[in-house]
N, CA, C and O atoms as a GROMACS GRO file, in nm:
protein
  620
    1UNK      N    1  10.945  13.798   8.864
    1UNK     CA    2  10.941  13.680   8.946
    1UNK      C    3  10.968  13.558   8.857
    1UNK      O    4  10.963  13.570   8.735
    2UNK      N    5  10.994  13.454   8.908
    2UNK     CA    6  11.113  13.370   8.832
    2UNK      C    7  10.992  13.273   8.836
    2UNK      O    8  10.902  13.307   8.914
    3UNK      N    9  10.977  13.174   8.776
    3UNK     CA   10  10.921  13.016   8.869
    3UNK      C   11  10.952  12.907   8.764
    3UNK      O   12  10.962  12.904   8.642
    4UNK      N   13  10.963  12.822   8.860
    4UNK     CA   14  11.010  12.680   8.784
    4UNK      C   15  10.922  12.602   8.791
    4UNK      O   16  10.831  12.597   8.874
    5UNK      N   17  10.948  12.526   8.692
    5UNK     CA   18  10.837  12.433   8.650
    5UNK      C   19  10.828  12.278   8.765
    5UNK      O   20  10.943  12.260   8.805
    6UNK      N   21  10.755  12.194   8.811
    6UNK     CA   22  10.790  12.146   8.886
    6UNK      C   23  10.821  12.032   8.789
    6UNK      O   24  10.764  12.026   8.680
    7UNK      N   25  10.920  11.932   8.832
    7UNK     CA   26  10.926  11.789   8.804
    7UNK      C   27  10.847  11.687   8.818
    7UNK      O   28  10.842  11.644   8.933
    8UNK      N   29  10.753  11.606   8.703
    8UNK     CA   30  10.698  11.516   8.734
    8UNK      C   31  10.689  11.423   8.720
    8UNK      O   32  10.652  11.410   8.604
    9UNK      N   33  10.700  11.298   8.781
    9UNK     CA   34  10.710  11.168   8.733
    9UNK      C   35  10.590  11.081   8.794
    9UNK      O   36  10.553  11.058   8.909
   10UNK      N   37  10.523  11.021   8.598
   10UNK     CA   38  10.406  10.935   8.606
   10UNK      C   39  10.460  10.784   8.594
   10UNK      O   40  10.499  10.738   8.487
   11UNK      N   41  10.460  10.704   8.723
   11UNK     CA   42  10.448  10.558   8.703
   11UNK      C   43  10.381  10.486   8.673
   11UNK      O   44  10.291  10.496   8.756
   12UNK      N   45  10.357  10.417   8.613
   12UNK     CA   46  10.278  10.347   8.534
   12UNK      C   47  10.319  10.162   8.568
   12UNK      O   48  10.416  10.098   8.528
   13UNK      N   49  10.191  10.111   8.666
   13UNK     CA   50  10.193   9.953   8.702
   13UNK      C   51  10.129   9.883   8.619
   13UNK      O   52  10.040   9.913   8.540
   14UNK      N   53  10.203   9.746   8.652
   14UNK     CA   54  10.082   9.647   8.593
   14UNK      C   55  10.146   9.559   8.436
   14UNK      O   56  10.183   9.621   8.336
   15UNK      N   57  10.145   9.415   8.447
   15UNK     CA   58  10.189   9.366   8.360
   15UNK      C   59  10.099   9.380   8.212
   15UNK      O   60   9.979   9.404   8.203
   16UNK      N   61  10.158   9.367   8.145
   16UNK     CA   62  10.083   9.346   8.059
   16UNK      C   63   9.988   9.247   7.966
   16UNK      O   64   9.899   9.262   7.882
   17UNK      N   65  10.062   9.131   8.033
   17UNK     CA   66   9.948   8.967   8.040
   17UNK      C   67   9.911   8.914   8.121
   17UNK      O   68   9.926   8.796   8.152
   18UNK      N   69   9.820   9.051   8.199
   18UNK     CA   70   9.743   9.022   8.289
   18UNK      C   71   9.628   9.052   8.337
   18UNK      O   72   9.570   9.087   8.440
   19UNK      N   73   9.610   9.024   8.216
   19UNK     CA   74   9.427   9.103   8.226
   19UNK      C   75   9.420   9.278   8.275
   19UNK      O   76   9.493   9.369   8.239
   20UNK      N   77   9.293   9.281   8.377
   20UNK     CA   78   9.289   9.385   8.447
   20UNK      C   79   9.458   9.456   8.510
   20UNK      O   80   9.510   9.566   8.498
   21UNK      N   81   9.496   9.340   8.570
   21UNK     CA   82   9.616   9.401   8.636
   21UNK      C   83   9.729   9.469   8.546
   21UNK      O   84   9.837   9.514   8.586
   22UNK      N   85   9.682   9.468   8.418
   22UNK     CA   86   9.760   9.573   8.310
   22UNK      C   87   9.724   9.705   8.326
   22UNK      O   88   9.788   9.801   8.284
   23UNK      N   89   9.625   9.707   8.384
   23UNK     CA   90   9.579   9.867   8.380
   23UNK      C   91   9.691   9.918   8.344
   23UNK      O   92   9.723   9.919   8.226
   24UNK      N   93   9.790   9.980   8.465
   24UNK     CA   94   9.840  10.106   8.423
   24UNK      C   95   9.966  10.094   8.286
   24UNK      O   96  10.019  10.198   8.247
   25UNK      N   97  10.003   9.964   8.227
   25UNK     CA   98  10.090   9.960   8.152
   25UNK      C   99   9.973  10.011   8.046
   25UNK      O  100  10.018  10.099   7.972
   26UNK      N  101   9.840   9.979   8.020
   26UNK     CA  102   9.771  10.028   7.917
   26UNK      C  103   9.797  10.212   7.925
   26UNK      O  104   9.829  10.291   7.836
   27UNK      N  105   9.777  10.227   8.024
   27UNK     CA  106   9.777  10.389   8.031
   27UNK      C  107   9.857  10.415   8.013
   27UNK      O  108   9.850  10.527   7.961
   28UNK      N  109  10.000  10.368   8.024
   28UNK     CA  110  10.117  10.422   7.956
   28UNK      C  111  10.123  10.430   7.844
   28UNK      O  112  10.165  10.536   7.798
   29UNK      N  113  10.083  10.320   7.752
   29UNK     CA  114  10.061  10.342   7.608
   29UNK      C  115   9.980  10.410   7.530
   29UNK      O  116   9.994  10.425   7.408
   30UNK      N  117   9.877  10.461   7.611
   30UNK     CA  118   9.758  10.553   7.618
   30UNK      C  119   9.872  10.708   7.610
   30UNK      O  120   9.898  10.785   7.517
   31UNK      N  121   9.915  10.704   7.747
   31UNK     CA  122  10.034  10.840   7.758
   31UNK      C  123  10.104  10.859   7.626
   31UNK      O  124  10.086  10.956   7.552
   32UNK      N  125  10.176  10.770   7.604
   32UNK     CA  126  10.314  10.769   7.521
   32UNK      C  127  10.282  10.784   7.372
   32UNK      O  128  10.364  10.741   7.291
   33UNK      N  129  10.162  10.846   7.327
   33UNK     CA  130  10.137  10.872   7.208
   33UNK      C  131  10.121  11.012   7.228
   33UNK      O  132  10.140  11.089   7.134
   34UNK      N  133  10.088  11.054   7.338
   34UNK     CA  134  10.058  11.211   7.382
   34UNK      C  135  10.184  11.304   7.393
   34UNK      O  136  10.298  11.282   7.432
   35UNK      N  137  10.126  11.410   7.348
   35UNK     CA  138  10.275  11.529   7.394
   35UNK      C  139  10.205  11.567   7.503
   35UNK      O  140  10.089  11.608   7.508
   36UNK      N  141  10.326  11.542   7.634
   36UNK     CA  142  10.290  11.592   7.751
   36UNK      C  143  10.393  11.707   7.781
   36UNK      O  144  10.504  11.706   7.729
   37UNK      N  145  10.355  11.801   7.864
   37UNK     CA  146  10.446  11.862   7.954
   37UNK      C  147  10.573  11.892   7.945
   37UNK      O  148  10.593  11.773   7.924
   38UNK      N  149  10.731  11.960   7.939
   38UNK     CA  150  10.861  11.912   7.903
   38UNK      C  151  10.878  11.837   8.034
   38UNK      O  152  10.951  11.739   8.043
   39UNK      N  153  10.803  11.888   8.140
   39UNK     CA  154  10.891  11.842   8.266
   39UNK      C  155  10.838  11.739   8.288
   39UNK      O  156  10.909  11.681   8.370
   40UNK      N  157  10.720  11.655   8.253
   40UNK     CA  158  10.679  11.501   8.296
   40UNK      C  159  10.716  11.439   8.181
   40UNK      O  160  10.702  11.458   8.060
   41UNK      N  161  10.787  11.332   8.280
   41UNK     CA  162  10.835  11.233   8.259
   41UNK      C  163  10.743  11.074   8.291
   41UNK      O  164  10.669  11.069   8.389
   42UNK      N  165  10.754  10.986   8.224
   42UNK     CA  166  10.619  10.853   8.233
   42UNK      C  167  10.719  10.768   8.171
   42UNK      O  168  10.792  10.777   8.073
   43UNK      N  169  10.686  10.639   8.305
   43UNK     CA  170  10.752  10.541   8.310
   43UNK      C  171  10.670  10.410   8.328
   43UNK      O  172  10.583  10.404   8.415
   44UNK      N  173  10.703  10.289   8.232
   44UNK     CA  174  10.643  10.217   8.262
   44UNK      C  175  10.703  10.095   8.318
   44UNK      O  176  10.794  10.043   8.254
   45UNK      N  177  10.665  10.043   8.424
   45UNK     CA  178  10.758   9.982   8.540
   45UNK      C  179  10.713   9.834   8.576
   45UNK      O  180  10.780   9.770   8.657
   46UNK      N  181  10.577   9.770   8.506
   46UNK     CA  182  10.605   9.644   8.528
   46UNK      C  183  10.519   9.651   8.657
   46UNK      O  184  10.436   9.738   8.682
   47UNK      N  185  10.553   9.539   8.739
   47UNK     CA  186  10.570   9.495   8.922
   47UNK      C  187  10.650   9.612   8.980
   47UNK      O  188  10.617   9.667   9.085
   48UNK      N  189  10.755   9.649   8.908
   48UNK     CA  190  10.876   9.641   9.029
   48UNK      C  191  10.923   9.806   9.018
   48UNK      O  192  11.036   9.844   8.988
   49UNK      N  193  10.779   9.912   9.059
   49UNK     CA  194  10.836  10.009   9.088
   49UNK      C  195  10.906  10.074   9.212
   49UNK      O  196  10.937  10.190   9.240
   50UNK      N  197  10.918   9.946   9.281
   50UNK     CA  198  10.991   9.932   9.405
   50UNK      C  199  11.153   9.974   9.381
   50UNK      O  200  11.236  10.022   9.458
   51UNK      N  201  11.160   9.933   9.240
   51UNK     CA  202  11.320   9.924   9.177
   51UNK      C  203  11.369  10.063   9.091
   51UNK      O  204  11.457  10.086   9.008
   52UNK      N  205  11.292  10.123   9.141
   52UNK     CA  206  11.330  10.226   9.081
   52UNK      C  207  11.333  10.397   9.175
   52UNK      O  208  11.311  10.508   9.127
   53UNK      N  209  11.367  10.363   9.310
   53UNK     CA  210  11.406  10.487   9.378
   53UNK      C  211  11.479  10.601   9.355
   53UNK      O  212  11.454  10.702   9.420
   54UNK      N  213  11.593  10.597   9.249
   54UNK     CA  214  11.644  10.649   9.240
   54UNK      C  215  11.596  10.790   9.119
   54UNK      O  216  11.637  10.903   9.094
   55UNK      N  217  11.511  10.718   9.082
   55UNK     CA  218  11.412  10.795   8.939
   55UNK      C  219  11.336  10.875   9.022
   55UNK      O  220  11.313  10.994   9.003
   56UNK      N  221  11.291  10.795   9.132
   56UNK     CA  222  11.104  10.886   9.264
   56UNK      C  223  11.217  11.003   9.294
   56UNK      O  224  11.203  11.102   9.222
   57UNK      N  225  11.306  11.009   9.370
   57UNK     CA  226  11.405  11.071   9.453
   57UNK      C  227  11.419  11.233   9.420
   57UNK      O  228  11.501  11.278   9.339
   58UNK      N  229  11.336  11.304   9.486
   58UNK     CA  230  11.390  11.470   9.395
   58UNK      C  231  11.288  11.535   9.355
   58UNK      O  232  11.272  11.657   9.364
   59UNK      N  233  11.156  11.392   9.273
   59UNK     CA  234  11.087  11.487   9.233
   59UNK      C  235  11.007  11.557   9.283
   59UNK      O  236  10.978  11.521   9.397
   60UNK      N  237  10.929  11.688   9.231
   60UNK     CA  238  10.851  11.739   9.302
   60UNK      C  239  10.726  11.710   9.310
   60UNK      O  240  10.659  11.754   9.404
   61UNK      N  241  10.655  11.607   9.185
   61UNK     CA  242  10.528  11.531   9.252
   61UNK      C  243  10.582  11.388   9.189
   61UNK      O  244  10.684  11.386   9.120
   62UNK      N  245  10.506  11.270   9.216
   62UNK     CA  246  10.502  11.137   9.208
   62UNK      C  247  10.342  11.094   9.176
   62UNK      O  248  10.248  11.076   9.254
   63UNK      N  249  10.348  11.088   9.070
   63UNK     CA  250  10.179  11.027   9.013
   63UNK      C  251  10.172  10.875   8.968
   63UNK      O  252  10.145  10.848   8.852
   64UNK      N  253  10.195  10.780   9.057
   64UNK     CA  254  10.132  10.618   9.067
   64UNK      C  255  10.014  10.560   9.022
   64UNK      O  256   9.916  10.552   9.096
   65UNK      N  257  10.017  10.507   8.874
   65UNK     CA  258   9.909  10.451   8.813
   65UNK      C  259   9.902  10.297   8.851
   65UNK      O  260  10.004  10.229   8.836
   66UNK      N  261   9.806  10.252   8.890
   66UNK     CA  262   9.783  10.081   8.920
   66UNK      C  263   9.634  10.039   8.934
   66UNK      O  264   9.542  10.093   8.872
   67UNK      N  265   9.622   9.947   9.014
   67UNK     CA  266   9.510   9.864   9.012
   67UNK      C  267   9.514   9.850   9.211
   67UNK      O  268   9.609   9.832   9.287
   68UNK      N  269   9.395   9.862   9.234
   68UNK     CA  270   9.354   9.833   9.393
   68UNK      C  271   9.234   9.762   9.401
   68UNK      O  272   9.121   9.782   9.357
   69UNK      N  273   9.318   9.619   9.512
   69UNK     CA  274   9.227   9.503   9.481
   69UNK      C  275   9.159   9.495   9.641
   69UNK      O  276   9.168   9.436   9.748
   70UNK      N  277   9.069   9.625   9.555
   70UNK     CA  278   8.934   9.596   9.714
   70UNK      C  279   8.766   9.614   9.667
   70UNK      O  280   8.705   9.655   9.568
   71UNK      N  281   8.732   9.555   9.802
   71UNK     CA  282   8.570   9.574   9.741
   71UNK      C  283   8.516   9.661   9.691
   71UNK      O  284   8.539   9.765   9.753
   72UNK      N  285   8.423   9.684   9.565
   72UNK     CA  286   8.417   9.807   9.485
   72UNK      C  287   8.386   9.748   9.312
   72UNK      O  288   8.452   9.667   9.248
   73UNK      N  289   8.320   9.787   9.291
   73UNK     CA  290   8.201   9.800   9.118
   73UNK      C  291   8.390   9.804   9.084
   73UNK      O  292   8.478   9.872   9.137
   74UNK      N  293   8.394   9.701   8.976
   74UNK     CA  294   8.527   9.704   8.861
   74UNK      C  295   8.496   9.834   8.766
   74UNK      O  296   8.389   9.885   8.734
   75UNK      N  297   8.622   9.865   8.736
   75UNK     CA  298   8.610  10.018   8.717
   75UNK      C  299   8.634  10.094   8.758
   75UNK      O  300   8.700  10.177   8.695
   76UNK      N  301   8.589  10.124   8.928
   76UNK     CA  302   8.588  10.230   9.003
   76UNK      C  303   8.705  10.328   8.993
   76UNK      O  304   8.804  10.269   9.036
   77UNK      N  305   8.723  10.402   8.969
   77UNK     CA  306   8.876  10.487   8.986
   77UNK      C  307   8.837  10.557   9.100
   77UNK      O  308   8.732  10.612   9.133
   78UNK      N  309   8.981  10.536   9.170
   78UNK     CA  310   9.024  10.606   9.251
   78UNK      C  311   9.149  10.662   9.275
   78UNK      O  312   9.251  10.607   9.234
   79UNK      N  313   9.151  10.817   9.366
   79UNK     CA  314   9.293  10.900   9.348
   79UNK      C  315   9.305  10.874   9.506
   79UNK      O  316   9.218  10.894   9.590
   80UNK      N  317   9.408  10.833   9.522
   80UNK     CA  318   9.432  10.806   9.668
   80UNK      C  319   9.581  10.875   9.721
   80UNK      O  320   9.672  10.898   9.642
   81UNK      N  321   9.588  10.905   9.879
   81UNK     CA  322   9.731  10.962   9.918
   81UNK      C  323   9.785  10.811   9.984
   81UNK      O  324   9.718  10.717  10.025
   82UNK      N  325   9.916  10.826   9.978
   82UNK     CA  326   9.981  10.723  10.012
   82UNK      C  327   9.916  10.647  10.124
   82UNK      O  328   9.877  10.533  10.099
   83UNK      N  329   9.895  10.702  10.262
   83UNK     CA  330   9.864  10.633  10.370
   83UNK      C  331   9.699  10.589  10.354
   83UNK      O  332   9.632  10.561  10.453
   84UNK      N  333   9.646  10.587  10.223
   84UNK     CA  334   9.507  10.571  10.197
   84UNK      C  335   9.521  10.440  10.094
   84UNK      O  336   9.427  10.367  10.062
   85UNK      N  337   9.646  10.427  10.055
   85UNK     CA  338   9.660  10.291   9.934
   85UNK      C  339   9.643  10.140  10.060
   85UNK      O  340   9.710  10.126  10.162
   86UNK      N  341   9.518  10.035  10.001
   86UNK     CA  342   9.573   9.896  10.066
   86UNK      C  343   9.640   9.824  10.032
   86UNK      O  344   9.655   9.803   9.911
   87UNK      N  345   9.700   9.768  10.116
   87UNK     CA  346   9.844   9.730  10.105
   87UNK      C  347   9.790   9.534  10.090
   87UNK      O  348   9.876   9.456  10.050
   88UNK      N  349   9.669   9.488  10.120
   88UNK     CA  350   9.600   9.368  10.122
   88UNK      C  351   9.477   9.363  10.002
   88UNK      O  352   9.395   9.448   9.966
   89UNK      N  353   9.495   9.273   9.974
   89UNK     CA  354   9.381   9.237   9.872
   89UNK      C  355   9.270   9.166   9.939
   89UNK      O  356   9.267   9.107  10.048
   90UNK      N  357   9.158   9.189   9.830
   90UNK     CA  358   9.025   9.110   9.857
   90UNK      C  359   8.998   9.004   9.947
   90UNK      O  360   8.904   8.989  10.024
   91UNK      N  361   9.126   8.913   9.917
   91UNK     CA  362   9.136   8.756   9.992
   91UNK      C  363   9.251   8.743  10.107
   91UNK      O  364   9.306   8.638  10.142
   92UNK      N  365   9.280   8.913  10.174
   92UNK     CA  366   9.310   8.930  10.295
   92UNK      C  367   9.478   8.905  10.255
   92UNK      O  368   9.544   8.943  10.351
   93UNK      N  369   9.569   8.851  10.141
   93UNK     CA  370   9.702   8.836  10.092
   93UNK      C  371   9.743   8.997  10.102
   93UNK      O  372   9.670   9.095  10.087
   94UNK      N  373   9.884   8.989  10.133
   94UNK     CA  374   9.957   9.136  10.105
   94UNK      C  375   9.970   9.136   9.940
   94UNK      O  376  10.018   9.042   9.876
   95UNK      N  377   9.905   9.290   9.868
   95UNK     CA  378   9.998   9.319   9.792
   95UNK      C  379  10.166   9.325   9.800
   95UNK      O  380  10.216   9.427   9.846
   96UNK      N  381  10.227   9.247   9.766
   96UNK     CA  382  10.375   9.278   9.805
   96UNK      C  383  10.437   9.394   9.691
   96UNK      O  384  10.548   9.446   9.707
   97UNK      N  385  10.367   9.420   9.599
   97UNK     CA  386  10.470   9.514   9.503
   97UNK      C  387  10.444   9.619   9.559
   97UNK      O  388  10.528   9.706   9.580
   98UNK      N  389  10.306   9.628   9.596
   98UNK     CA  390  10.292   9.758   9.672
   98UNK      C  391  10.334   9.819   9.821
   98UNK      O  392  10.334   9.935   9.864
   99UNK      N  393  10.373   9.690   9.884
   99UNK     CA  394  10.394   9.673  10.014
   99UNK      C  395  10.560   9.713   9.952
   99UNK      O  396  10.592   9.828   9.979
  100UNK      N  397  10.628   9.660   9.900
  100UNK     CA  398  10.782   9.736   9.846
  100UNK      C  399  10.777   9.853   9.804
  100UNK      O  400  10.858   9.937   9.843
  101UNK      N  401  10.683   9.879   9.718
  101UNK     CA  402  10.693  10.094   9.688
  101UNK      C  403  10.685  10.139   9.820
  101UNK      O  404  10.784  10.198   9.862
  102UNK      N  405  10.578  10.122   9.905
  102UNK     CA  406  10.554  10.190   9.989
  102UNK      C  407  10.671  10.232  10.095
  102UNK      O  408  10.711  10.337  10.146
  103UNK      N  409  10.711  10.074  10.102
  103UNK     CA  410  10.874  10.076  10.174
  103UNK      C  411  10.985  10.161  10.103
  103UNK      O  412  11.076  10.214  10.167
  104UNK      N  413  10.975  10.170   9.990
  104UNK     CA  414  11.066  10.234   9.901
  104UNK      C  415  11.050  10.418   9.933
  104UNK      O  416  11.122  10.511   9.970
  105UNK      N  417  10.899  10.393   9.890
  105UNK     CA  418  10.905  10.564   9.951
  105UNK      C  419  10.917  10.623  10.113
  105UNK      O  420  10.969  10.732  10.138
  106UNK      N  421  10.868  10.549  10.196
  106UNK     CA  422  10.919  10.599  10.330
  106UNK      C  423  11.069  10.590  10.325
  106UNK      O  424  11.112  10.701  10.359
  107UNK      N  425  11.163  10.511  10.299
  107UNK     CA  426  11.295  10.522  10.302
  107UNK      C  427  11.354  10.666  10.213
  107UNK      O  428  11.458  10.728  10.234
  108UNK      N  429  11.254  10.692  10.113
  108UNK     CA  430  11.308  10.815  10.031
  108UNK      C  431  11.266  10.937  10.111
  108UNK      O  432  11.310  11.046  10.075
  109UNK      N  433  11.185  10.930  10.217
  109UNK     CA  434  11.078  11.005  10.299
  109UNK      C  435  11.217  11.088  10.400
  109UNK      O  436  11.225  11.197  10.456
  110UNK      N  437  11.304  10.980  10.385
  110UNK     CA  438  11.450  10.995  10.557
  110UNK      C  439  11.494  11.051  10.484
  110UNK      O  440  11.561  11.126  10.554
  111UNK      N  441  11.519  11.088  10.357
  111UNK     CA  442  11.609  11.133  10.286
  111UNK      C  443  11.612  11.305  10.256
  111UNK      O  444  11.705  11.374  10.215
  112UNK      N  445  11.468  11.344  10.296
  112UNK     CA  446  11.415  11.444  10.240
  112UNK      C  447  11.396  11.480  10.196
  112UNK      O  448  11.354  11.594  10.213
  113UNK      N  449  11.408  11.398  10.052
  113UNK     CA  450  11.319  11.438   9.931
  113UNK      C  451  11.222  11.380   9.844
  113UNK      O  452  11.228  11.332   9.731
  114UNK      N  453  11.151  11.393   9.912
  114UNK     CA  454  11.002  11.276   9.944
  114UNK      C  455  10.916  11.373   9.821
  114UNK      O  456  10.920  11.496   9.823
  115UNK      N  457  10.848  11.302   9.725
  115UNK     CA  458  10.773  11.394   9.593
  115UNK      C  459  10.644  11.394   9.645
  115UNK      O  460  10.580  11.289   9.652
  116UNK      N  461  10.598  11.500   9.680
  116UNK     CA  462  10.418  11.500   9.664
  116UNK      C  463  10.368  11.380   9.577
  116UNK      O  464  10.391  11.356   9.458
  117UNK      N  465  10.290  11.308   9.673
  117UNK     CA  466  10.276  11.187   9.559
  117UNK      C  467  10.114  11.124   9.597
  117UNK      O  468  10.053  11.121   9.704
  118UNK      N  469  10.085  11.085   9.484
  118UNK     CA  470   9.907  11.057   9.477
  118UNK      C  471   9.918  10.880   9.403
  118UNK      O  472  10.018  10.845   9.341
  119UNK      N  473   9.840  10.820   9.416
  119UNK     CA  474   9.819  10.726   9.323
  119UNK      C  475   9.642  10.740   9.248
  119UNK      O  476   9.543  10.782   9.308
  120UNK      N  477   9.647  10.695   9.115
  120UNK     CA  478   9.501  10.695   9.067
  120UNK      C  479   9.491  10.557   9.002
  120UNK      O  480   9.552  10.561   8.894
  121UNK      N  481   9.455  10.475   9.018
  121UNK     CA  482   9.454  10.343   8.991
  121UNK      C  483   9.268  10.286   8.959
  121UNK      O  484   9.179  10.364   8.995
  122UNK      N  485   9.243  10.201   8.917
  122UNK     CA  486   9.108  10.154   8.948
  122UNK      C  487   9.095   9.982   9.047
  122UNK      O  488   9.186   9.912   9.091
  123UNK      N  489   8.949   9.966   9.052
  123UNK     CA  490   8.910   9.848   9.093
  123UNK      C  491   8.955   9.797   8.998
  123UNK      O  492   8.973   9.879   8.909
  124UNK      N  493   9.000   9.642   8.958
  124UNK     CA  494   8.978   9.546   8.858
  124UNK      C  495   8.882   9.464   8.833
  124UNK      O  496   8.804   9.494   8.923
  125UNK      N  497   8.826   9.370   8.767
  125UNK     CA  498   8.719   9.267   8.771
  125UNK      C  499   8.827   9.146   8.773
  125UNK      O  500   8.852   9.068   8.865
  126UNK      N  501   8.887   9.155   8.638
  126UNK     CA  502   8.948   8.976   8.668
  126UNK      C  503   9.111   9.038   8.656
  126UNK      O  504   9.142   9.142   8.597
  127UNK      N  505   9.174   8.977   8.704
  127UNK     CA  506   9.283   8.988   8.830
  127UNK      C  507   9.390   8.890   8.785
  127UNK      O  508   9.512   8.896   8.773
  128UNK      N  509   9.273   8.772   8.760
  128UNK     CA  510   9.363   8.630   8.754
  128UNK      C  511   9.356   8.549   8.637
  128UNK      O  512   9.419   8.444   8.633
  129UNK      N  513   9.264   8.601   8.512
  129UNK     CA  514   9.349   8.552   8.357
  129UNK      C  515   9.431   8.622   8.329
  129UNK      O  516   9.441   8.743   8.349
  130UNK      N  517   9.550   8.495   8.239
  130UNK     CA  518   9.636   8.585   8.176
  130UNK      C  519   9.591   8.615   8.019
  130UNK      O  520   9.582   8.545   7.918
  131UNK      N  521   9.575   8.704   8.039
  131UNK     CA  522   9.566   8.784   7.842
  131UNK      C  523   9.593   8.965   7.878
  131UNK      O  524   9.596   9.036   7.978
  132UNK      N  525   9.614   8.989   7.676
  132UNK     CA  526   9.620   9.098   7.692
  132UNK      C  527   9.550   9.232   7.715
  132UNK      O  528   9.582   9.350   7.725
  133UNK      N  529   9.423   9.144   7.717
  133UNK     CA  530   9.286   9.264   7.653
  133UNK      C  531   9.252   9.302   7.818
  133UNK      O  532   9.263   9.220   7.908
  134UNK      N  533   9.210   9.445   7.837
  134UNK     CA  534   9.139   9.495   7.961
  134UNK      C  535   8.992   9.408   7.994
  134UNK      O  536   8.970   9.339   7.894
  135UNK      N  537   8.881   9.385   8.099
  135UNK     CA  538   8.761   9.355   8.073
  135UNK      C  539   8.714   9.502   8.032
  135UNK      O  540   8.788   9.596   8.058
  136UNK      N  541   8.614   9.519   7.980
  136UNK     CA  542   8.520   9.638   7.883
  136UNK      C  543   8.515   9.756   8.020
  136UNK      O  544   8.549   9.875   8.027
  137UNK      N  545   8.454   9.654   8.126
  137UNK     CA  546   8.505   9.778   8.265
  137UNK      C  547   8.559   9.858   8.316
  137UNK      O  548   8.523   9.960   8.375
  138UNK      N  549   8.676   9.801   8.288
  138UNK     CA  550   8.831   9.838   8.289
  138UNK      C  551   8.871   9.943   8.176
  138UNK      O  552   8.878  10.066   8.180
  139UNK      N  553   8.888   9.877   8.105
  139UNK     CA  554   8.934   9.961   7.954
  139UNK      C  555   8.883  10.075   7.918
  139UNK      O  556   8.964  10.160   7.879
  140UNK      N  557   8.734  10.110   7.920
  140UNK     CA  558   8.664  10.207   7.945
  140UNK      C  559   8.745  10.353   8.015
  140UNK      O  560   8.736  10.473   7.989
  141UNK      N  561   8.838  10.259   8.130
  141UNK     CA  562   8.899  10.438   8.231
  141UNK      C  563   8.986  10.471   8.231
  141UNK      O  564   9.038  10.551   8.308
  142UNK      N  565   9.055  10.385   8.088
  142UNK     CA  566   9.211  10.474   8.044
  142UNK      C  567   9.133  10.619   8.021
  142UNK      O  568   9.159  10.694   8.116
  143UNK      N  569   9.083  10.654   7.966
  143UNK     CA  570   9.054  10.765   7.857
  143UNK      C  571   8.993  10.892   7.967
  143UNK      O  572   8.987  11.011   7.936
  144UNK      N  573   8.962  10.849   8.067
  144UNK     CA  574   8.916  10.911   8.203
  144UNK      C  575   9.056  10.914   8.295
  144UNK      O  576   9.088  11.024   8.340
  145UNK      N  577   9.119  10.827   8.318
  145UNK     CA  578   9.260  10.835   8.418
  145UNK      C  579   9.314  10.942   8.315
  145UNK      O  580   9.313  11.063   8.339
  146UNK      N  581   9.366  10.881   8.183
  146UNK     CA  582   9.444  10.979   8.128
  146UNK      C  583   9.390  11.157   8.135
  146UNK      O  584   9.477  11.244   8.147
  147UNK      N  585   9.236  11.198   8.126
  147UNK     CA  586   9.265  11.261   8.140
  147UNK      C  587   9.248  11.386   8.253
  147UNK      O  588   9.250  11.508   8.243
  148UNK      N  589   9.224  11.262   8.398
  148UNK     CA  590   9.269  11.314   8.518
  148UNK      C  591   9.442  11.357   8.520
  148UNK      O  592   9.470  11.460   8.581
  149UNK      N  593   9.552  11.280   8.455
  149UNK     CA  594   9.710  11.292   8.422
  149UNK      C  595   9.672  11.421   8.418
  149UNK      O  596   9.662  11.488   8.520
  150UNK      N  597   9.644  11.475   8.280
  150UNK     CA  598   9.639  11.570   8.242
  150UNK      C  599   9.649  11.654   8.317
  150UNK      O  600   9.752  11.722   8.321
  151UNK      N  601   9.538  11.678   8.403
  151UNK     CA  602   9.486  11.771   8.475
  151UNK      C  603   9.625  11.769   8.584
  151UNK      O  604   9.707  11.860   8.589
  152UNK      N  605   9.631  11.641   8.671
  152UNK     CA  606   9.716  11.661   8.734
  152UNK      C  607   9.859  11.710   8.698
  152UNK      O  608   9.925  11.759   8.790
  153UNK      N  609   9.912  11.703   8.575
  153UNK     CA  610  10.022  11.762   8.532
  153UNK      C  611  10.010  11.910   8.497
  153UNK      O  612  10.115  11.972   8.484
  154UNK      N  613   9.906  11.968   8.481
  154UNK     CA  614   9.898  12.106   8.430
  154UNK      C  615   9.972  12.232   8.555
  154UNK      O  616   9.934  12.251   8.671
  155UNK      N  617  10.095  12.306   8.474
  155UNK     CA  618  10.186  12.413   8.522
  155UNK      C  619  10.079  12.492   8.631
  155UNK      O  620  10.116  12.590   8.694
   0.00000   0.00000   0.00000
């Protein structure tokens, strides 16, 4: 019996002078020292993983690292399925980067080749300084997300 390995692609959100909202660019750099997998692949995308459909398109899972700005202890991680991500923040505003993936992936959805796809992101505390450092809250759940990745990438 034959089997193939599946294709995986880890996105990785979140600026990086932006406090909390760096999360997942930290976890990429967290990733990118690691030997992962041959078949996962980890990308780090900024805002605008909206802009990058053509990378989601095919694969066989989609693992979305970010930040979700809802009520909830900073820190909190959570693994969520698409129709479970909010698309509004705390102060009732649309996420719009997320409100564009989401659009991005239902359009990849018509296409039929829509990737099993999860996001694991945390709460943030501060949102709205710019620097580079995580708060201690935060920073704390690279080392825990990463090694939920793990798990989720394992053959």
């Amino acid at each position: 019996m034959i089997t193939m390995k599946k294709n995986i692609l880890i996105l990785c959100c979140g600026y990086p002078y932006a406090t909390d909202s760096g999360f997942g660019y930290h976890v990429f750099k967290a990733l990118e020292k690691m030997q992962l997998p041959e078949n996962v692949e980890v990308m780090e995308v900024g805002y605008s993983a909206c802009m990058v459909p053509h990378v989601i398109e095919g694969m066989d899972k989609l693992i979305i690292v970010d930040t979700f700005y809802i009520q909830g202890e900073p820190g909190t991680i959570l693994r969520l399925k698409p129709e479970e991500v909010p698309l509004k923040t705390l102060s009732g505003k649309t996420d719009t980067s997320k409100l564009h993936l989401m659009d991005e992936l239902n359009m990849i959805k018509l296409t039929g080749k829509y990737p099993d796809t999860i996001f694991i992101g945390v709460i943030p505390k501060d949102s709205e300084t710019e620097g580079e450092r995580l708060t201690p809250e935060v920073e704390r759940k690279i080392p825990v997300v990463v090694e939920m990745l793990k798990n989720e990438v394992k053959p």
